[in-house]
C-alpha positions as CSV (number, residue, x, y, z in Angstrom):
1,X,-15.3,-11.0,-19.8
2,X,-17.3,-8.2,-18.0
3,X,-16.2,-5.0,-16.8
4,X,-16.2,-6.2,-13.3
5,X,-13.4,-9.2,-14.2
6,X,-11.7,-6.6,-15.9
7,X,-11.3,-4.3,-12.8
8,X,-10.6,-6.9,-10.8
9,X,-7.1,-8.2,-13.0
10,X,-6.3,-4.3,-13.0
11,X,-6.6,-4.8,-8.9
12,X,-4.3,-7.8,-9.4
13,X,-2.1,-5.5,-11.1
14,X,-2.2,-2.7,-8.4
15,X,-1.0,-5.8,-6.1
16,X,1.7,-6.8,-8.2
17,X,3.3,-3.5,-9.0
18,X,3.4,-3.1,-4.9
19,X,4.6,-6.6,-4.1
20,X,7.7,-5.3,-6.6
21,X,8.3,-1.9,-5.2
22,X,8.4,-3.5,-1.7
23,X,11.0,-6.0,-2.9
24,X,13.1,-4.4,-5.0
25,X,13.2,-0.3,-3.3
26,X,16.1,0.4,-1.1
27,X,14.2,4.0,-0.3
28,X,11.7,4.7,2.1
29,X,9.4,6.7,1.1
30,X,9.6,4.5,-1.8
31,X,9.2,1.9,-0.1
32,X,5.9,3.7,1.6
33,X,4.1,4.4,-2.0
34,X,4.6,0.8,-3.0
35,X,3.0,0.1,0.1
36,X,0.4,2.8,-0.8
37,X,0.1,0.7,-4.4
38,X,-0.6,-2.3,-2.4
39,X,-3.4,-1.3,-0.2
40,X,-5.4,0.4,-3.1
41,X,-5.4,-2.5,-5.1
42,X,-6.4,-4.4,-2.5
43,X,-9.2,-1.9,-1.8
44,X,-10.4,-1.9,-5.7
45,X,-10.5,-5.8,-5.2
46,X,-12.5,-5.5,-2.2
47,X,-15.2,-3.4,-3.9
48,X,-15.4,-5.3,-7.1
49,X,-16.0,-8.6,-5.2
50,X,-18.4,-7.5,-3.1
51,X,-20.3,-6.0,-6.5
52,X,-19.6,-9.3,-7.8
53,X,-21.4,-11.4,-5.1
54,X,-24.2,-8.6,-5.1
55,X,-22.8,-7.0,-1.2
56,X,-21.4,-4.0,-2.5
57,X,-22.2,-2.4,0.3
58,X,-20.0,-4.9,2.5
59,X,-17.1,-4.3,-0.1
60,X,-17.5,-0.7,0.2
61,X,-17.4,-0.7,4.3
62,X,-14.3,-2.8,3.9
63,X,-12.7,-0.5,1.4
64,X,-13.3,2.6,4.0
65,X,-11.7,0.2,7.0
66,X,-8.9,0.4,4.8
67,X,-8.8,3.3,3.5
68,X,-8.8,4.4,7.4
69,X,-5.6,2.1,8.3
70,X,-3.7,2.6,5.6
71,X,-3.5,6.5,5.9
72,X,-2.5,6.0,9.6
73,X,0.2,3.7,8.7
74,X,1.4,6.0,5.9
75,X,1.4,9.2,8.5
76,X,3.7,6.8,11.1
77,X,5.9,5.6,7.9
78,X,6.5,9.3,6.7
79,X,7.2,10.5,10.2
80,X,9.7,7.6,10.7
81,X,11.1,8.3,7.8
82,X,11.8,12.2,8.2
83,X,13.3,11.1,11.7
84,X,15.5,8.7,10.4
85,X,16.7,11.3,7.3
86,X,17.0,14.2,10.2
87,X,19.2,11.6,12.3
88,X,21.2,9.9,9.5
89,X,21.2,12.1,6.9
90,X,20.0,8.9,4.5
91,X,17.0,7.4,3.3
92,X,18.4,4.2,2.1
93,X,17.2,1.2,4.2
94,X,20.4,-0.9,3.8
95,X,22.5,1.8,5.6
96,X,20.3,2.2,8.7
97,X,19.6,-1.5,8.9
98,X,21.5,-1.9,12.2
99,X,20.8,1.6,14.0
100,X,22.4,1.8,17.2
101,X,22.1,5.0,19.5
């Protein structure tokens, strides 16, 4: 097993530790890491393909694109949930789960 197949089960890894967090967190900025988890072990996977398939640089473009989207949907997830904390006073998604007004 080379270093590359070894990277890539840890990206696995990343995946499954986010997949997790998103199913089993009630909080949202919790809920916002796993996320977070997620994205960078999709990223890592990204990379070590491409290295794998000799296109390293194509994995390496991809892992930017990402890198780019997932710190915008971070920012609109924080501010979202500082919004709802200032407005309910609660960061728990199963009491907001039916906002009205």
């Amino acid at each position: 097993m080379t270093p590359l197949h070894i990277v890539l089960a840890g990206a696995f890894i990343l995946l499954g530790i986010g997949l997790y967090g998103l199913l089993i967190i009630r909080n949202m900025i919790k809920i916002v890491i796993a996320l977070q988890i997620m994205v960078k072990g999709a990223m890592l996977a990204f990379v070590v393909a491409g290295s794998l398939n000799d296109q390293l640089n194509l994995g390496q473009s991809l892992a930017l694109t990402v890198i780019t989207a997932d710190t915008i949907v971070a920012i609109i997830g924080l501010a979202l949930a500082i919004r709802i904390q200032q407005r309910r006073g609660t960061l728990d998604v199963d009491e907001f789960i039916n906002l009205e007004g």
